[in-house]
N, C-alpha and C positions, 0 to 999 in steps of 0.2 A: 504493500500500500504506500511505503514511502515515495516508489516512483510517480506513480499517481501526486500527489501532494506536489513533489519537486514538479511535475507535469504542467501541476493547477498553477505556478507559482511562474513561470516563463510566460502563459497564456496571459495572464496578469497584467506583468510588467510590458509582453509585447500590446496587450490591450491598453494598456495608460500611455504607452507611447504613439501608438496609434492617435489614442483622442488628442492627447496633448501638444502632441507635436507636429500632427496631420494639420490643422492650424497655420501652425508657423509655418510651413514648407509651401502652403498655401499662398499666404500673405508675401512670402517673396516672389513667389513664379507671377500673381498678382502684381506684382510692381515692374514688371519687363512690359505689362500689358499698358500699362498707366503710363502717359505723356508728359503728367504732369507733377514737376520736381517738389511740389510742395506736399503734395498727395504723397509720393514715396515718400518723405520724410519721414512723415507720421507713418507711414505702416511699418519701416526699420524702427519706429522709437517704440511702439507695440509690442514687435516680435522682440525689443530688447529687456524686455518687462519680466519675463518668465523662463526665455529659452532656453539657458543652461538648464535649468530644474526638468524642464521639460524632458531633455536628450540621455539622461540621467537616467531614463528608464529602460533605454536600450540597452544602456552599460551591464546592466541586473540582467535584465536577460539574458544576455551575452555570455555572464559571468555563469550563469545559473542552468543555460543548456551547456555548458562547459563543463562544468561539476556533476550534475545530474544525470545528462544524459551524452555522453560521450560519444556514442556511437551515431548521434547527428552530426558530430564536427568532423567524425572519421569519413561520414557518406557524402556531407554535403560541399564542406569548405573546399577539397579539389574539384570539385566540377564548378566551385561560382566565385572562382578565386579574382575572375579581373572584373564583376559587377560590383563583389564587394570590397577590393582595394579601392575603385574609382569613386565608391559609394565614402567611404572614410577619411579620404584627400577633400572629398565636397564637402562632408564635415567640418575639415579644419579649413578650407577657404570661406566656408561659408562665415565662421563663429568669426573670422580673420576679418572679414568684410562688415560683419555687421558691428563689431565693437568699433572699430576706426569710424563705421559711417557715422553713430550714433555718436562718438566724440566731435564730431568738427562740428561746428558752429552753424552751415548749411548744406546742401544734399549734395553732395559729391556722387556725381555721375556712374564715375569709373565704378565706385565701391558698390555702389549699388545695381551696377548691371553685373557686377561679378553676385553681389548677394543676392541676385535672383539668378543667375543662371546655375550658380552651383545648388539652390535649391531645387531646380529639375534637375539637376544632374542627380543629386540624392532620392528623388520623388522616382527616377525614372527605373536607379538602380533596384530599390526597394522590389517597382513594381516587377524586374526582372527576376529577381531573389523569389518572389513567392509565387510566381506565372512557372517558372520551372521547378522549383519545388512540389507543387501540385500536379506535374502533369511526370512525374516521378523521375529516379536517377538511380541508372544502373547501379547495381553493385554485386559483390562477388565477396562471399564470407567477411562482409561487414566495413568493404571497402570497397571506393568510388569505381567503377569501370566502367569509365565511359572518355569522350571525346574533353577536348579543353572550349571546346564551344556550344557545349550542350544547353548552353543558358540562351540561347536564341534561337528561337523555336516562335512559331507565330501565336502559340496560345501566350506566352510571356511577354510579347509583344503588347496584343491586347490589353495585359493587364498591365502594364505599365502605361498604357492609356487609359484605363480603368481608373488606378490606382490615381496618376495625376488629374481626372475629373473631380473626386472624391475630394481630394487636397486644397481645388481651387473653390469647391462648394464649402469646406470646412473652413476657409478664408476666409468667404465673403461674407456668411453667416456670421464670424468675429468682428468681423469689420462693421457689419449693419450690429450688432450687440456694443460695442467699445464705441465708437464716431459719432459724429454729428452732421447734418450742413451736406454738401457736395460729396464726401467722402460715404457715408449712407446710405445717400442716393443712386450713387454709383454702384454700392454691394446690393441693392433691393433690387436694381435692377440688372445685375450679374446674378442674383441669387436662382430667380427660376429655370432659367437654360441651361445652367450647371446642374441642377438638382435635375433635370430632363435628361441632361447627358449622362449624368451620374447611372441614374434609372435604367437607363439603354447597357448601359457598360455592363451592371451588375446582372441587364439578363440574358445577355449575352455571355458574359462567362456562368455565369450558373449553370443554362443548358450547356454550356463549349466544355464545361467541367466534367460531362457525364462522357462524352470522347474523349476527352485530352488524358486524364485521370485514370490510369491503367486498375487501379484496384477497382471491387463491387462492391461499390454501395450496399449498404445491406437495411435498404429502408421499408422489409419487410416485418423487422424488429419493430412493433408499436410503441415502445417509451422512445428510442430513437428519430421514428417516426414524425410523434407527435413534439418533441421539442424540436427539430426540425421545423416543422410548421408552425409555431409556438414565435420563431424565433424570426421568423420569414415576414409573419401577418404582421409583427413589433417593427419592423424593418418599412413596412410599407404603411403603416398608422404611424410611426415617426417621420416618413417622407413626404405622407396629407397635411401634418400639422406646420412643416417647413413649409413646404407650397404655400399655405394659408397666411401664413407668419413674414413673407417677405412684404418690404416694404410697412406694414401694421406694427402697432404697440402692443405689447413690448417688445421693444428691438429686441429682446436676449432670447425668445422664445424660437426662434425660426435656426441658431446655437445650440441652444439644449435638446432640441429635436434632431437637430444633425449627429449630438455625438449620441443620442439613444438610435437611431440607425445603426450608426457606426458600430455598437458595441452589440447590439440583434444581430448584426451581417455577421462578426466574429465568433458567435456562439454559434447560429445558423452551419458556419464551416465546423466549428467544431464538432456538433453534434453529426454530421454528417462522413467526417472523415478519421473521426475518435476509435480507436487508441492507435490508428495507424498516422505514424509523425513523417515519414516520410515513404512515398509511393515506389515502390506495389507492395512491403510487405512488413517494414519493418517500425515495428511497434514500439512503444514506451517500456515496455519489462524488455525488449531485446535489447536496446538503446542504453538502458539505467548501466547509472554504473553499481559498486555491492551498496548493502544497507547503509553502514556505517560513512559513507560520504552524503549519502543521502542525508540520513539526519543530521550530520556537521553540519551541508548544507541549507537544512533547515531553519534551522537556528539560527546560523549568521545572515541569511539573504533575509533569512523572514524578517530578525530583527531591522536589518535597516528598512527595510520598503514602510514600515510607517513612519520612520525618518523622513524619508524620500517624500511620502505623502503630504507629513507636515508641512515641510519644507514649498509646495506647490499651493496646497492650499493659504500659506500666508502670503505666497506672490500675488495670487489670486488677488485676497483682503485689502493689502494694502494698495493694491493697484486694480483696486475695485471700481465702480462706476463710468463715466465717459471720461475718454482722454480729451483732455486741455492742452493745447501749443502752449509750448510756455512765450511768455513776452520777450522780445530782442534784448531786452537790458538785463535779462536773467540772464544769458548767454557769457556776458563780460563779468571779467573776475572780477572782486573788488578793488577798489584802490588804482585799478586800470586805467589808460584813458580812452576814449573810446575811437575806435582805428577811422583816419579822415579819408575819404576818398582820394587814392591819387592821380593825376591828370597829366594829359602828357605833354602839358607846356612846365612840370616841375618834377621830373624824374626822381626817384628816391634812389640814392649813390648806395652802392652795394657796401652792406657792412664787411670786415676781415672775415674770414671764414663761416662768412653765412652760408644758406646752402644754395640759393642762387648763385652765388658767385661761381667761376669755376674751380677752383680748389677745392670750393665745400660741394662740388656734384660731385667730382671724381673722389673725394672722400668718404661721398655717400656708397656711390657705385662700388669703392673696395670692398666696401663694412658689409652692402648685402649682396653681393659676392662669395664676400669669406662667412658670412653665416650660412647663406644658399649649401656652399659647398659642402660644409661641416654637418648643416642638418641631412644631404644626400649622402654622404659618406657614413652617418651613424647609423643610418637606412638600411645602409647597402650592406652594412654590416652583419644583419639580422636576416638579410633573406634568404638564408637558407633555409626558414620557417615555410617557404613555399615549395621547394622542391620539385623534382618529377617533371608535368605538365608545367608547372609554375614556372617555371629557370627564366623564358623571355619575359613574364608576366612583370614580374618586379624590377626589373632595368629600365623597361616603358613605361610603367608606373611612376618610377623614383625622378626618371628625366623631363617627365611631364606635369611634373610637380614643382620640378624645380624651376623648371621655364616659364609656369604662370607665377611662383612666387615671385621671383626677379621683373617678370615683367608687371607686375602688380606694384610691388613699392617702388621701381624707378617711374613709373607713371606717375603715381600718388604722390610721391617726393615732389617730381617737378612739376605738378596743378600746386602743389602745396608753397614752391618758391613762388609762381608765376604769381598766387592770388597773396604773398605776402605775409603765411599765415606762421611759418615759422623764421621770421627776423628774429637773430642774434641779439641786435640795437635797435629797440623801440626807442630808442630819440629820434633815430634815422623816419620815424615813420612821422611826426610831427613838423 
């Protein structure tokens, strides 16, 4: 029974990260759609409100089919090793883009078409991780046998269109709940086409699931059965009261409905394809690891996730109600003075190693260079964790990481000289 518990205890955490963080992944791919710089402002200072806590829940999971259930990391991780590398680089671009956005003073472009593109990049992986997950993965006495491309496949495909409708309906629904004014109006009226598109996806894979999904169903079982259905009619009475809910008061209703879908759609699978974890045959007792990590596991994962839980519900509290722009003079430190526009009949003379000048470029350009290099070399160090199929996986990975970070902060850098935001000598600016 402990595996069972450890079982209940992954479904959990991947369920709260689903709701929680289906949202945020939303609200960025959202902001590639949106033209306008003030609108994105607000939706990065939103998604900066909660999102660590949010992504927190992956990590438990992670940790917890690691411990638990072992013989999913032995079936799955070689066969989805370059969806879920790319998927954990958009991670760290992502978190990268949105803390710098949410520091500077106005919306910086750059940061923000990287903080929504690597949010589809992550939105997209996901949807590939559980589109071939569910349409199963060879294996051969408890190990992967199969191709290094076996994650694209057209049912995965799909759901990685799926999955990013869901994301961008889980957006807008925050957006029309959190906003006010033009930003509101704009999610009331994104909210029904999405929740239509949403609708289309989910049944389209439903039925695509009873082809794609090599194991049988066995919905001859009536308590199966009937939670199955249980969990389907929850799914589609949570999508009426959305539909009704956009654009009407209370904006938070047409939200709360989206994540009760969300979490009916979750059981709906589970109840459906329970106790087989990954397709065609191998189960949760084949998977577990012995008792006694089980209940180690228990105990330590259990303990923290109402941690974790606290931890989300006080972001929630204190960053409860609608968001407020804050006023331009909150922006400036104290004691400041406040930066004059400069004109270009009165040039501002470069300070000594400021970072417009050139000296302070190519000092910048050494520094993130020599870090680029240092982080790809400690990298490079560890990939022997991928092995086998993997050997190209992690050189393409490591070098394409490295070349959007470098090209990321010499971008950043120099908007940041050109707009004058990091002068050396604020006299120079007077």
């Amino acid at each position: 029974m402990a595996e069972y518990a450890s079982y209940a205890l992954v479904l959990f955490a991947l369920g709260a990260y689903v709701v929680l963080d289906g949202y945020d992944l939303g609200i960025g791919i959202l902001g590639l759609l949106d033209r306008d710089d003030r609108r994105r402002k607000e939706y990065t200072e939103l998604v900066a409100t909660a999102w660590d806590a949010n992504e927190s829940w992956i990590i438990l999971a992670a940790v917890t089919l690691w411990a638990a259930l072992p013989g999913v990391y032995a079936t799955v991780l070689p066969g989805l090793y370059l969806p879920l590398t790319v998927m954990l680089l958009g991670f760290v671009l992502r978190g990268l883009a949105l803390e710098l956005q949410s520091s500077a003073p106005g919306y910086r472009r750059g940061w923000g078409r990287l903080f929504g593109v690597s949010s589809l990049v992550v939105t997209v992986c996901q949807g590939l991780v559980v589109g071939t997950v569910l349409t199963g993965l060879p294996q051969h006495q408890g190990v992967y046998d199969g191709g290094a491309l076996r994650w694209l496949n057209p049912y995965s495909v799909l759901c990685a269109l799926g999955l990013t409708a869901l994301y961008l309906l889980a957006g807008a629904a925050w957006l029309h709940a959190k906003t006010e004014g033009a930003v509101r109006r704009r999610a009331a009226r994104l909210g029904r086409p999405l929740l239509a598109a949403t609708t289309a996806a989910a049944l389209v894979l439903g039925f695509g699931l009873e082809v794609a999904d090599p194991q049988q169903f066995r919905f001859e079982q009536s308590l199966r059965a009937a939670l199955f259905g249980l969990a389907v009619a929850a799914a589609a009475g949570c999508g009426a009261v959305a539909w009704y809910g956009f654009g009407r008061r209370p904006d938070a209703r047409p939200f709360v409905a989206v994540l009760g879908a969300q979490v009916a759609g979750l059981l709906a699978l589970v109840a459906a394809t329970a106790p087989v974890v990954v397709p065609p045959a191998l189960t949760v007792h084949d998977a577990a690891s012995p008792t006694g990590s089980q209940v180690f596991l228990l105990i330590g994962v259990g303990g923290c996730m109402p941690v974790v839980l606290a931890y989300n519900v006080y972001a929630w509290w204190v960053f409860r109600g609608k968001y407020r722009a804050p006023a331009p003079a909150a922006l400036a430190l104290p004691d400041e003075p406040r930066r004059q526009p400069r004109t270009a009949s009165a040039p501002r003379p470069e300070a000594p190693g400021a970072v417009g000048a050139p000296e302070g470029i190519l000092r910048t350009v050494a520094r993130r260079v020599a870090l680029t290099v240092l982080g790809v070399g400690t990298a490079a160090v560890a990939q022997d964790v991928f092995g086998g199929e993997g050997e190209w996986i992690a050189p393409v990975a490591l070098t394409l990481f490295g070349a959007v970070s470098v090209t990321a902060w010499l971008v950043g850098d120099r908007r940041a000289a050109a707009a004058g935001e990091f002068d050396l000598d604020p006299a120079a600016r007077r």
